[in-house]
C-alpha positions in Angstrom: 0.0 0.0 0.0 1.2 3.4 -1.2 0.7 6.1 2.2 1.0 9.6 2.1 1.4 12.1 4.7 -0.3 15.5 4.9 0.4 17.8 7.8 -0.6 21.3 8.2 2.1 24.6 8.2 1.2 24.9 12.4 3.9 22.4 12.6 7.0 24.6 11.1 6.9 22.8 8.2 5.9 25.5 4.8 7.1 23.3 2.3 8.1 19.4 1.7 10.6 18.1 -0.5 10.4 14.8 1.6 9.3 11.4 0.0 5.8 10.8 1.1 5.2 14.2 3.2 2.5 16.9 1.7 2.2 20.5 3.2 -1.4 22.3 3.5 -1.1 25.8 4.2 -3.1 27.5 7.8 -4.2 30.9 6.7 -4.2 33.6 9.0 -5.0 37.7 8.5 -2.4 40.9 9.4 -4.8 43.9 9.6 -7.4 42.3 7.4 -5.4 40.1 4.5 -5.5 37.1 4.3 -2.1 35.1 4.2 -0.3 31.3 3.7 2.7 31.2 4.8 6.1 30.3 2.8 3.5 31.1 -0.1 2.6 35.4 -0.1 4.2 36.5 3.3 7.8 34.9 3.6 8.8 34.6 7.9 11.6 38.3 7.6 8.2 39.9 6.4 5.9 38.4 8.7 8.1 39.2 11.8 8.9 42.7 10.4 5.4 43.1 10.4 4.3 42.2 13.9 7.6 43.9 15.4 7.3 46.9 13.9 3.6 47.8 13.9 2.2 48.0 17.2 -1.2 48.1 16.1 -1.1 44.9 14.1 -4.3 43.4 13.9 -4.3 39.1 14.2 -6.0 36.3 13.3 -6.0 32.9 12.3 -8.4 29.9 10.8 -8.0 26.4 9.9 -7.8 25.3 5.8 -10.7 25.5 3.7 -12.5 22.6 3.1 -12.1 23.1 -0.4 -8.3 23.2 -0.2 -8.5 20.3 1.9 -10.5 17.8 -0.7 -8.3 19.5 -3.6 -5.4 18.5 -1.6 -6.3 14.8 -0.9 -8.2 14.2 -4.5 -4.8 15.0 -5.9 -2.9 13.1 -3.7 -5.0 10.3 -4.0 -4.3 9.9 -7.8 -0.9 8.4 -6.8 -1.2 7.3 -3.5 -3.5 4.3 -1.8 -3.9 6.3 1.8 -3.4 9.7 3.5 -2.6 9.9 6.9 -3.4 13.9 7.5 -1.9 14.8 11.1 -3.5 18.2 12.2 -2.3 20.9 14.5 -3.9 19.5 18.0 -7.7 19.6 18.7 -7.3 21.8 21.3 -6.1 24.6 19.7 -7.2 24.3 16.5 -10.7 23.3 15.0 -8.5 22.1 11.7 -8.6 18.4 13.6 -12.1 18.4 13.5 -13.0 19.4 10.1 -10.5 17.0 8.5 -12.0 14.3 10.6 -15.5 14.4 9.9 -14.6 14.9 6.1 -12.4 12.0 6.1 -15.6 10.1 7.7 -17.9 11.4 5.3 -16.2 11.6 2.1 -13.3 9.6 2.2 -14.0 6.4 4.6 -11.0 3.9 3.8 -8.6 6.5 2.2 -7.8 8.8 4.6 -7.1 8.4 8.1 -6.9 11.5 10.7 -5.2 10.7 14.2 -5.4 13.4 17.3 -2.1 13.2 18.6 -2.9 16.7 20.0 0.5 17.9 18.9 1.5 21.5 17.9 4.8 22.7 16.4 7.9 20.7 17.5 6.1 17.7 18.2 4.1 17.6 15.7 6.7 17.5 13.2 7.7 14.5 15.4 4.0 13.4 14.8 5.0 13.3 11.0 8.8 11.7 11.6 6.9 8.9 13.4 4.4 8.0 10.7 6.5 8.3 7.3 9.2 5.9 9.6 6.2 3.5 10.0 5.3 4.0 6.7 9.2 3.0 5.4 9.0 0.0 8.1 5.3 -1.2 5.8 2.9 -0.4 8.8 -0.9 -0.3 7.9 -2.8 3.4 8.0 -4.9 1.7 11.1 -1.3 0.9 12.9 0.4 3.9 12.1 -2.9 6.0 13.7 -2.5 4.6 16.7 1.1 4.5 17.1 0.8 8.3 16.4 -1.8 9.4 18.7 -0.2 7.0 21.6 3.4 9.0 21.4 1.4 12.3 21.5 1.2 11.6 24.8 4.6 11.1 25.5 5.1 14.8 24.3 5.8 17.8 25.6 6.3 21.7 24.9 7.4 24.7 27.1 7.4 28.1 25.6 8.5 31.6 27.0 6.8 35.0 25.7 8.5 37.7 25.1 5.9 40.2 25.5 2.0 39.7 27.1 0.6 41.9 24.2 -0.4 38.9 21.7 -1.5 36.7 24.2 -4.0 39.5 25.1 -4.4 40.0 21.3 -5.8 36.1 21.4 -7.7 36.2 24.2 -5.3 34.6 26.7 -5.0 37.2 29.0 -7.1 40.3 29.3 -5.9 43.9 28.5 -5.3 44.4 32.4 -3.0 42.1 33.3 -1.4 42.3 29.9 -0.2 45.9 30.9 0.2 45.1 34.1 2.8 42.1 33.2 4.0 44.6 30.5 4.9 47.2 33.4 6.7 44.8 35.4 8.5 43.0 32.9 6.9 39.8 33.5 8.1 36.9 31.1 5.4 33.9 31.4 6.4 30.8 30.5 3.6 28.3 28.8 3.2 24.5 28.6 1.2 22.1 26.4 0.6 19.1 27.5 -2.1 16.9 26.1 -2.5 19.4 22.9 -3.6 22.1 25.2 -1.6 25.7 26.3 -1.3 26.6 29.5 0.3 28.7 32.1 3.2 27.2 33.8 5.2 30.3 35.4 5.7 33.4 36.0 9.0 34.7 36.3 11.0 38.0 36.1 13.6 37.7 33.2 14.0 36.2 30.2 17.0 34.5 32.0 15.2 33.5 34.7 12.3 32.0 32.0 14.9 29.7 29.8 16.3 28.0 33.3 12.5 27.4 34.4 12.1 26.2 30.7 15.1 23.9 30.6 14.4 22.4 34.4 10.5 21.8 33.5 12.1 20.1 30.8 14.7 17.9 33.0 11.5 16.9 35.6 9.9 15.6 32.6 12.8 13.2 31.3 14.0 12.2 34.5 10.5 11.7 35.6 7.4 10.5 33.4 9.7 9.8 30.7 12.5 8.3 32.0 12.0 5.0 30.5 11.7 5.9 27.5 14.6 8.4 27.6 17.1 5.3 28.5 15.5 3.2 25.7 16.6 5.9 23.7 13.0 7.1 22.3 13.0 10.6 23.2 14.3 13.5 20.8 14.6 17.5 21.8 13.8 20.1 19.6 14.1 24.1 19.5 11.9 26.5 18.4 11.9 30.5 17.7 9.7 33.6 17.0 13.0 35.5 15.7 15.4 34.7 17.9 18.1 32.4 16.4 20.4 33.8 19.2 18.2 33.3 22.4 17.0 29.7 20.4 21.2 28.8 20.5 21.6 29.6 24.0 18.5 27.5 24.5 20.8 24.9 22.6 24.1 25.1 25.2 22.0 24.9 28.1 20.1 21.9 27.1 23.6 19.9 25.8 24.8 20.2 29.4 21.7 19.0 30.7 21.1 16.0 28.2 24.3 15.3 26.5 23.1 11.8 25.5 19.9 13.2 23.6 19.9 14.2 20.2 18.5 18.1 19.1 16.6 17.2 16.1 15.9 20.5 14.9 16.5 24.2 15.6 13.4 25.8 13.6 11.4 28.8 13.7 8.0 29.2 15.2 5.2 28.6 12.2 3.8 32.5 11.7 0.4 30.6 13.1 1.4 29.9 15.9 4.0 33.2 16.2 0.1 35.3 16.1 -0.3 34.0 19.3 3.3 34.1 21.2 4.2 37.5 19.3 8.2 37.9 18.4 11.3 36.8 20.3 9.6 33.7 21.6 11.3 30.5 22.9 10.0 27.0 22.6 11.5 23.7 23.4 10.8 20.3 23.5 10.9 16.7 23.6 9.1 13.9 21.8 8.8 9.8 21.4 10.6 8.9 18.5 10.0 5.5 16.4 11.9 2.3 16.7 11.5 -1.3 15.7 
């Protein structure tokens, strides 16, 4: 059976050159236009953008369902399956839509797993199914292999600035100035697909060693077995910040020299509408083996 791959651009990912992997685009609006990204707003323009205008207006959507079924009918021309891996359920209503078209339309041909992953992990979502797909796993297998390891994921993320989070609704114009004044630097989780608060700290210094030891609980803790069977990877990701993301890097070497960094990438512009510029994000995710 011929299996293809289709994950969405929340993961990082704007464009594939890999065997097997198809990219569909997440739109999302600056001050009223809509954009794709890697497509009519490259990431130096997107981040000029948003760092530059301080009345930059934000939003974002899920695919159209007509880019969707465009998508699969012309991937289906070559391929037996699709396995589409969506930007997690709980942040995005993307899951939903592909799986009740999936259901409806295309019963047998393409499968949609809830991993609930976002960014980092799920591009490790992806890794995992086009290895199973190599190894000559069945759609059904490679499903639930997928959404299984989504649980052995995990994601902190520092904010630069409170001002998109308010922009989103995750925090409310008070406290947003308030955190603004004192130069608080949350830092965010997602576990299980969904974002939330995890600290509040002082200094963007402060932030990356809460990051890195949240980080070190999690490996030495509730995936500790895994990490010595040697199925956990690390992975880096920015809103802008290629420096603060390679100090990210140091700290986490002396922490976990035995682990493999898969990837230093930036933050999808998606998911960047939410954090705002000069994010941080790292972290670590279940790898497949035979």
């Amino acid at each position: 059976m011929k299996i293809a791959v289709v994950t969405d651009s929340g993961s990082g990912i704007e464009k594939s050159e890999i065997k097997n992997l198809f990219i569909i685009g997440m739109p999302f609006t600056i001050n009223g236009k809509e954009y794709f990204e890697g497509v009519n707003i490259s990431k130096r323009e997107f981040f000029d953008i948003i760092e530059n205008d301080k009345n930059v207006s934000l939003s974002t959507s899920q695919p159209s369902l007509y880019n969707v079924t465009k998508l699969w009918d012309k991937i289906l021309e070559e391929y037996d399956a699709i396995i589409h891996i969506t930007l997690s359920s709980a942040l995005s209503a993307s899951y939903t839509q592909a799986s009740n078209l999936a259901k409806e339309e295309y019963d047998g041909k393409v499968f949609v797993p809830n991993p609930k992953t976002v960014s980092v992990t799920q591009v490790g979502s992806v890794e995992m199914a086009l290895a199973m797909i190599e190894e000559g796993y069945e759609p059904k297998e490679i499903c639930d292999q997928v959404e299984k390891a989504g649980a052995e994921s995990s994601i902190y993320i520092m904010v630069d600035t409170l001002d998109f989070l308010k922009k989103g609704g995750r925090v409310t114009p008070s406290a947003a100035a308030l955190g603004n004044l004192l130069r608080i630097k949350p830092v965010l989780q997602i576990q299980g697909g969904k974002l939330d608060s995890y600290k509040k700290v002082m200094s963007s210094h402060v932030a990356k060693r809460v990051m890195i030891n949240a980080l070190v609980d999690d490996l030495e803790g509730r995936f500790k077995e895994l990490r010595q069977k040697g199925l956990m990877k690390l992975a880096i990701a920015h809103a802008d910040d290629l420096e603060g993301a390679m100090e990210i890097k140091e700290m986490l070497l002396k922490k976990f020299p035995d682990l493999q960094i898969a990837h230093i990438d930036y933050l999808s512009n998606l998911i960047s509408c939410h954090t705002g510029p000069k994010a941080l994000g790292i972290g670590c995710y279940r790898v497949f083996k035979k």
